[in-house]
VEXDREN-2710 file (C-alpha; in Angstrom, 1 decimal):
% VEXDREN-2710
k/r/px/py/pz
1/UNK/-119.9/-139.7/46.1
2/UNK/-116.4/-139.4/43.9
3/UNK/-114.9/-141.6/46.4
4/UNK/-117.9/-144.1/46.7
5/UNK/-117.6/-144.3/42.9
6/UNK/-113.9/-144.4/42.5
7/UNK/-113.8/-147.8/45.2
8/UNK/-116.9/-149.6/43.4
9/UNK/-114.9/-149.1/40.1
10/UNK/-111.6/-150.7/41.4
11/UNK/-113.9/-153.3/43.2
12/UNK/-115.0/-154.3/39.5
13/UNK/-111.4/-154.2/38.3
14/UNK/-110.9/-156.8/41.4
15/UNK/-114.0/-158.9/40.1
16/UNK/-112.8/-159.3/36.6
17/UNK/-109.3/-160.3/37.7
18/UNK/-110.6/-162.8/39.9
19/UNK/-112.5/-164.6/37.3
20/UNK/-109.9/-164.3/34.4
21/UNK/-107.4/-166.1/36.9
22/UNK/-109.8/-168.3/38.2
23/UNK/-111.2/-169.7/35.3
24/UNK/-107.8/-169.6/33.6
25/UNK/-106.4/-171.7/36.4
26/UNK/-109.9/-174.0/35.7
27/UNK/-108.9/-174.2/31.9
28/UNK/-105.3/-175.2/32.2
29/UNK/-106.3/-177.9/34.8
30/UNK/-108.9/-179.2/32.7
31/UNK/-106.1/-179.7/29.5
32/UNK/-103.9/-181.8/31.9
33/UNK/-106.1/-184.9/32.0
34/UNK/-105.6/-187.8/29.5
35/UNK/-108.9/-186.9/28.3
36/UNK/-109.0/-186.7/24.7
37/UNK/-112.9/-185.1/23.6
38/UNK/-111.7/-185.9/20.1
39/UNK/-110.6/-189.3/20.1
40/UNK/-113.9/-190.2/22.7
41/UNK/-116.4/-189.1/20.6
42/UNK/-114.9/-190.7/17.4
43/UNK/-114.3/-194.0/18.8
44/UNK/-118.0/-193.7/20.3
45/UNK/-119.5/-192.8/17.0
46/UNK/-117.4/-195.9/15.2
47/UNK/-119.0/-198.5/17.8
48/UNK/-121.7/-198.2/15.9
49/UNK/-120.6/-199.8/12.9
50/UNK/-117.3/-199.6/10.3
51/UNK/-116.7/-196.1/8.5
52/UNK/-114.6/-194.9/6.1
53/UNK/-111.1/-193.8/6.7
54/UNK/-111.8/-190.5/5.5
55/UNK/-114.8/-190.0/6.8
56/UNK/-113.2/-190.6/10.2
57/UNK/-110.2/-188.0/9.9
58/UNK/-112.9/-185.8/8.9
59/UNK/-114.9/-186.0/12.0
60/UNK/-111.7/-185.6/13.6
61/UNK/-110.8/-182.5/12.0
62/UNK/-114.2/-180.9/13.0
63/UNK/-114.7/-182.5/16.4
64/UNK/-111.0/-180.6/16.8
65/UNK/-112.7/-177.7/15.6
66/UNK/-115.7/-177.8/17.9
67/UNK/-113.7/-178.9/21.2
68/UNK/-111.6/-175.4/20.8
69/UNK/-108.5/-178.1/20.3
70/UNK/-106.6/-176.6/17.6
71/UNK/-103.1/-175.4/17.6
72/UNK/-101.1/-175.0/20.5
73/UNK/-102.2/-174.6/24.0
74/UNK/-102.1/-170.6/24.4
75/UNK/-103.6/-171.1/20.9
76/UNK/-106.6/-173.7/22.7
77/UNK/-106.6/-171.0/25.7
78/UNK/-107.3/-167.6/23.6
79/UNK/-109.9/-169.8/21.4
80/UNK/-111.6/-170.5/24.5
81/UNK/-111.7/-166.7/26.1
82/UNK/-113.3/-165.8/22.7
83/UNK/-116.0/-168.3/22.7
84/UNK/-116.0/-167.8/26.4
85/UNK/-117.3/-164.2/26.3
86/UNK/-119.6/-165.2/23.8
87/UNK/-121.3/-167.8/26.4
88/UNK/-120.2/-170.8/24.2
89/UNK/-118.4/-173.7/26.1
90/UNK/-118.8/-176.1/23.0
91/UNK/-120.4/-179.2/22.7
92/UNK/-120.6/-181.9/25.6
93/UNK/-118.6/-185.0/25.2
94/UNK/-121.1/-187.2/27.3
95/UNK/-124.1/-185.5/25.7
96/UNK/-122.7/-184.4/21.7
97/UNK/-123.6/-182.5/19.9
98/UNK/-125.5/-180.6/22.7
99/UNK/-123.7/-177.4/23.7
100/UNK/-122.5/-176.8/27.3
101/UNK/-124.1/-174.1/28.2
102/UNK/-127.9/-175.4/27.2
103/UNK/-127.0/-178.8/29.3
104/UNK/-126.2/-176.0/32.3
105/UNK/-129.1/-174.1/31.6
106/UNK/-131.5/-176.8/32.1
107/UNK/-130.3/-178.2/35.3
108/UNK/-129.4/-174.7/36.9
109/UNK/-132.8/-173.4/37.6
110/UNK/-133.2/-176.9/39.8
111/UNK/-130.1/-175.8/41.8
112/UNK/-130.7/-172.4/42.2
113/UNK/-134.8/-172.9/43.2
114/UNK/-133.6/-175.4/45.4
115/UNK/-130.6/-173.6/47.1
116/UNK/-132.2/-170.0/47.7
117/UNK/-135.0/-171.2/49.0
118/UNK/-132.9/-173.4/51.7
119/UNK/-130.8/-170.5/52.3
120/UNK/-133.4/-168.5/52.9
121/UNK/-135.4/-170.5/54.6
122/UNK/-132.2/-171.9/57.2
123/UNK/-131.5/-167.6/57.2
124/UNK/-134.7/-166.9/58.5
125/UNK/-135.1/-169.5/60.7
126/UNK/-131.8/-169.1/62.2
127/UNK/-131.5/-165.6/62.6
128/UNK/-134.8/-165.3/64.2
129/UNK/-133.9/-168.0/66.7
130/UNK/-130.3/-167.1/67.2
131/UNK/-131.8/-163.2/68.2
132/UNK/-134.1/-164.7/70.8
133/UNK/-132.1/-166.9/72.0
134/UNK/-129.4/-164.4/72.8
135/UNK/-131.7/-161.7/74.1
136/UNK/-134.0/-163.9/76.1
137/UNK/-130.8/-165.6/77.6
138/UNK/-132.5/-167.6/80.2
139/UNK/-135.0/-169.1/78.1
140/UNK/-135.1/-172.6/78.5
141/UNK/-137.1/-173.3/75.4
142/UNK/-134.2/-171.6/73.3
143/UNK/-131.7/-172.9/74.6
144/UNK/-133.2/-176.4/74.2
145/UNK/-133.8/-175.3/70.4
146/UNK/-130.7/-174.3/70.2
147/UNK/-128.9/-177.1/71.6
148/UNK/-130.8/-179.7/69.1
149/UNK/-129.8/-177.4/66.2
150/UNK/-125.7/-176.9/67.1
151/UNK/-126.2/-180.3/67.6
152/UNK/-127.4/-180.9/63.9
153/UNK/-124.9/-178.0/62.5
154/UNK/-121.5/-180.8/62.3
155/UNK/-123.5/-183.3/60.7
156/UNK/-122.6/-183.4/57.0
157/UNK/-125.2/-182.9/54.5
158/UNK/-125.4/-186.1/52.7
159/UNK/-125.3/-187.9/56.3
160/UNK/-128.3/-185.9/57.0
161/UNK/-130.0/-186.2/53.6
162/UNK/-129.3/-190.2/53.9
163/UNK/-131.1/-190.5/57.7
164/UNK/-134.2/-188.3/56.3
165/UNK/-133.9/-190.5/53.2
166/UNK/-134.2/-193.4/55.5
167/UNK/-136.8/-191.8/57.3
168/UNK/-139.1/-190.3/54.9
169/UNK/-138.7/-193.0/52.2
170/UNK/-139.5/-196.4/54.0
171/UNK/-139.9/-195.6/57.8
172/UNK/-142.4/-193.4/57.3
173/UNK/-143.1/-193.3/53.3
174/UNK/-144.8/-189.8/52.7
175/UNK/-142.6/-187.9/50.5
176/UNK/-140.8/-188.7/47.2
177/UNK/-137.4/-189.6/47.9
178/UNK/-135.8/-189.4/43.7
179/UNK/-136.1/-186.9/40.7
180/UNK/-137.4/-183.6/40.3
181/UNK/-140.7/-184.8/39.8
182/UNK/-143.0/-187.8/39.1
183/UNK/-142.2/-190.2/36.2
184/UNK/-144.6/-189.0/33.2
185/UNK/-145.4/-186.2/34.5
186/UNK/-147.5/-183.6/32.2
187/UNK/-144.5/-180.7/32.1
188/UNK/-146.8/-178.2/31.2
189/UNK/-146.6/-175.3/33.7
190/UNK/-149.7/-176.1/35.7
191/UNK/-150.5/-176.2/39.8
192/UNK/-150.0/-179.8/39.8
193/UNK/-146.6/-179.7/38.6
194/UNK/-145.6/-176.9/40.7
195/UNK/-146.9/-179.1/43.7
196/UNK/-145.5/-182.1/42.7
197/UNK/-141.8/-180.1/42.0
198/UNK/-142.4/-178.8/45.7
199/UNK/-142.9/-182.1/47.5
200/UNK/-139.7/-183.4/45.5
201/UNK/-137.9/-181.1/46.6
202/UNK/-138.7/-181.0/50.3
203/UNK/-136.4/-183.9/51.9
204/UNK/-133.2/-182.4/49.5
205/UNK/-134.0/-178.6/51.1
206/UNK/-135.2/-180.0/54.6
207/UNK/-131.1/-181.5/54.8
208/UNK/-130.0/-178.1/53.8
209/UNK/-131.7/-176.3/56.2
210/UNK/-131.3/-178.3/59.3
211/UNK/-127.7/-178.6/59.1
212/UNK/-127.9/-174.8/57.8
213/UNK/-129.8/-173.2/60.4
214/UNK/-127.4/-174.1/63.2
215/UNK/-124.3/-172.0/62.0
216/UNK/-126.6/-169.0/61.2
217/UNK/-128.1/-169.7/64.8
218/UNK/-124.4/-169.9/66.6
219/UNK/-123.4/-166.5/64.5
220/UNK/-126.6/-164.7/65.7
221/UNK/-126.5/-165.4/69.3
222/UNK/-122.7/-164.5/69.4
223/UNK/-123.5/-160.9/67.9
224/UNK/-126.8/-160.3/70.0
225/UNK/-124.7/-161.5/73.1
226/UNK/-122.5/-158.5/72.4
227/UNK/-125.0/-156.1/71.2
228/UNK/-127.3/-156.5/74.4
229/UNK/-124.2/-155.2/76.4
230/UNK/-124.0/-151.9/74.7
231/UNK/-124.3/-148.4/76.5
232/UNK/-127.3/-148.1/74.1
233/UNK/-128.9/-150.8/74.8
234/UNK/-129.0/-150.7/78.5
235/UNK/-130.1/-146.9/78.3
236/UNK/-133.2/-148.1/76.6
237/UNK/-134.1/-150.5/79.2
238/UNK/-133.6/-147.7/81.5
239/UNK/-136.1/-145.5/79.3
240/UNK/-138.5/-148.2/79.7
241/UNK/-138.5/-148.7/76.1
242/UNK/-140.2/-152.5/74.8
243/UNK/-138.2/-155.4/74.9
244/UNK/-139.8/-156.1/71.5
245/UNK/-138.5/-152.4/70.0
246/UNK/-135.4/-152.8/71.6
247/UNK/-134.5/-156.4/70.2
248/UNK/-136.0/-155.3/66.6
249/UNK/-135.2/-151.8/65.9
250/UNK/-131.5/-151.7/68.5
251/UNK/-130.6/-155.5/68.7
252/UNK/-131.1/-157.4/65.5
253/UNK/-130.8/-154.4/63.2
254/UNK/-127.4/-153.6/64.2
255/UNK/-126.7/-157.7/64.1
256/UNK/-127.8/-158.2/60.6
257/UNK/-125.0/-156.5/58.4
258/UNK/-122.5/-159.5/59.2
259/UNK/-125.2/-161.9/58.5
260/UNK/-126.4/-160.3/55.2
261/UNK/-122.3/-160.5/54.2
262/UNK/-122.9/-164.3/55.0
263/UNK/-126.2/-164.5/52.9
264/UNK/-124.6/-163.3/50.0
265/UNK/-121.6/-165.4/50.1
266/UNK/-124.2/-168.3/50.4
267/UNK/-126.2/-167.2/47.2
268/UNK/-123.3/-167.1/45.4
269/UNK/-121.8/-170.3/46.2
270/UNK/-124.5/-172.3/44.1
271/UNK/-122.5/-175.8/44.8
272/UNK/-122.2/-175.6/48.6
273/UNK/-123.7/-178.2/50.2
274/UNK/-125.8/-179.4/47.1
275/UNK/-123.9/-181.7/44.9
276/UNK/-123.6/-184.7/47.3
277/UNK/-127.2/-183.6/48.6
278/UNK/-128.8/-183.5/44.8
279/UNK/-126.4/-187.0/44.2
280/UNK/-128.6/-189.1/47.3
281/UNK/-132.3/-187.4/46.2
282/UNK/-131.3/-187.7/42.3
283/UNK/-132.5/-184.1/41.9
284/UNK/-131.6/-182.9/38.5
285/UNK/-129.4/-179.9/39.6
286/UNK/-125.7/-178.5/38.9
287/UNK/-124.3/-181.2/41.7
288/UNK/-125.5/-184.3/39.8
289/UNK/-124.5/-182.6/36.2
290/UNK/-121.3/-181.7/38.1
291/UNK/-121.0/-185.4/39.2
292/UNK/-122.3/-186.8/35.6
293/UNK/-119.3/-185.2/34.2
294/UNK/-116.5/-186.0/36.1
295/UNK/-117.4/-189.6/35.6
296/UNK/-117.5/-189.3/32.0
297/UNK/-114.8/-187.3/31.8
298/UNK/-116.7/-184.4/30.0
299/UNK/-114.1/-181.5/30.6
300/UNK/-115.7/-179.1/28.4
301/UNK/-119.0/-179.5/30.7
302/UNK/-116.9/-179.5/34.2
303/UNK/-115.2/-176.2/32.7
304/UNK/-118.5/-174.8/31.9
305/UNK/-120.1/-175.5/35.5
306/UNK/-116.7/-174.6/37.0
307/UNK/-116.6/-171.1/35.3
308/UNK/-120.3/-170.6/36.7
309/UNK/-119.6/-171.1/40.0
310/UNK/-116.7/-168.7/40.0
311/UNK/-118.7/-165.9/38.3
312/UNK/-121.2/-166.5/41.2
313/UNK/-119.2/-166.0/43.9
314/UNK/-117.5/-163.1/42.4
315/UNK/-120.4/-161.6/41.5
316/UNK/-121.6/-162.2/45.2
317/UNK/-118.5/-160.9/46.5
318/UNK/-118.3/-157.4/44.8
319/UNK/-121.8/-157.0/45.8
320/UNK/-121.4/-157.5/49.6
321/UNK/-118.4/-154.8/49.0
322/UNK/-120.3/-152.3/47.1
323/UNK/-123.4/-152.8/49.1
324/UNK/-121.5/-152.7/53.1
325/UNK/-121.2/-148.9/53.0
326/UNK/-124.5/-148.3/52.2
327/UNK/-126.1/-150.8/55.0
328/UNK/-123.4/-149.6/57.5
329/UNK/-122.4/-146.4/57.6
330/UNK/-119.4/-147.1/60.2
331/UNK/-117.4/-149.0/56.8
332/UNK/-115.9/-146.4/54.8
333/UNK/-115.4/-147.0/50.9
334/UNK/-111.9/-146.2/50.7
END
């Protein structure tokens, strides 16, 4: 147990040093666009009509303030880290005076309702599939499931999510093919809304999934090829134990510690796959905030999303570490 303990807490020293450099390396790439927050927002405030000299070098002195902009870089870098542990990014330049992290706030939940249940759903399906078809390897079903799935797996998402666009929006017009929801809509937690949210968010997960479903499929069959080859394996044909028990409780259980690693790696990665996706369906998610930004050259709101993503996937990351002894007992924690 001293050992266990001693490699989760240098696993944790790993997880903070990967997130101080990464999000360092986000900040100082950030600060080297032309950019100026400061001298956006006053010259967007002053459209509006003439203002007083120093009035203006006011708002610039505070703007400065807010932004996290004064003194010297390493100055601007160890105001950040301060606010950063604090969970304050600053104010958005493309939305001022609304902070960061409430801007995140509100469009992760879209992201990350819409992204585990595609993982999960594309997990499931693919897994399930991938262990028949490389049990029952003569299955000609399977194999033409599996075929038209592969098939699908090199397709890019936004290719995908444009043909079901196509599809599902004027071919055949049965599902919404923009937003999160209707226009109008009563947002008032009620089974309507919940409905309507889940029919908007069917052709943006149905892109995920198809394309998904494939590689989980191709990883499956690969490892329950193997597996079915084992001394143990064969030994329980020969003890005339069930097909079913032996591709459930000998098969597939040994087969699903890589593919848990790959599940987590997929939770954690909140942008894979969804920005371009949420960009073609308009879904108000991380991707089109992500996109948003760049365009208005909101730094402070890039950084912001930029530092989330990294936390996820180190986060993710130390937990498939600490979590891979326990599910197999053949890794050691050393």
């Amino acid at each position: 147990m001293a050992a266990y303990m001693i490699f989760v807490a240098r696993r944790f020293a790993q997880l903070l040093l990967v997130v101080f450099l990464g999000i360092s390396a986000t900040f100082f790439i950030t600060h080297m666009t032309p950019v100026d927050p400061v001298t956006e927002s006053v010259t967007a405030i002053t459209n509006f009509g003439k203002s007083d000299p120093e009035a203006i070098e006011l708002m610039r002195k505070t703007l400065t303030e807010l932004y996290g902009l004064e003194g010297n870089l390493f100055e601007q870098y160890v105001t950040f880290w301060s606010r950063l542990v604090r969970g304050d990014f600053g104010p958005s330049l493309s939305a001022f005076p609304t902070p960061v992290s409430q801007i995140i706030f509100r469009a992760l939940p879209w992201t990350v309702g819409l992204m585990i249940s595609a993982t999960l759903i594309s997990f499931t399906i693919g897994n399930t599939l991938g262990a028949l078809a490389g049990y029952y390897r003569k299955s000609r079903i399977l194999k033409i499931i599996s075929l038209g799935l592969i098939g699908l797996q090199p397709i890019p998402y936004y290719v995908l999510a444009f043909i079901l666009l196509i599809l599902f929006g004027f071919v055949w017009p049965v599902l919404p093919i923009t937003g999160g929801y209707e226009m109008n809509a009563d947002l008032n937690l009620s089974f309507a809304l919940v409905l309507d949210i889940i029919r908007h968010s069917i052709l943006p997960a149905m892109a995920l999934v198809l394309v998904g479903a494939g590689s989980w499929l191709t990883g499956m069959r690969a490892l329950t090829s193997n597996i079915v080859t084992e001394d143990y394996v064969t030994f329980a044909e020969l003890g005339g134990v069930g097909s079913t028990r032996i591709l459930r409780s000998y098969v597939v259980r040994n087969a699903m510690v890589p593919q848990l690693t790959g599940l987590a790696m997929s939770l954690g990665a909140i942008f894979n796959g969804t920005v371009i996706t949420e960009i073609v369906f308009g879904y108000p998610g991380i991707g089109t905030l992500l996109i948003n930004a760049v365009h208005a050259g909101d730094y402070s709101l890039v950084l912001g999303l930029a530092s989330l993503s990294i936390i996820g996937v180190a986060i993710a990351v130390f937990l498939i570490d600490i979590l891979s002894p326990l599910l197999d007992p053949r890794i050691k924690a050393e």
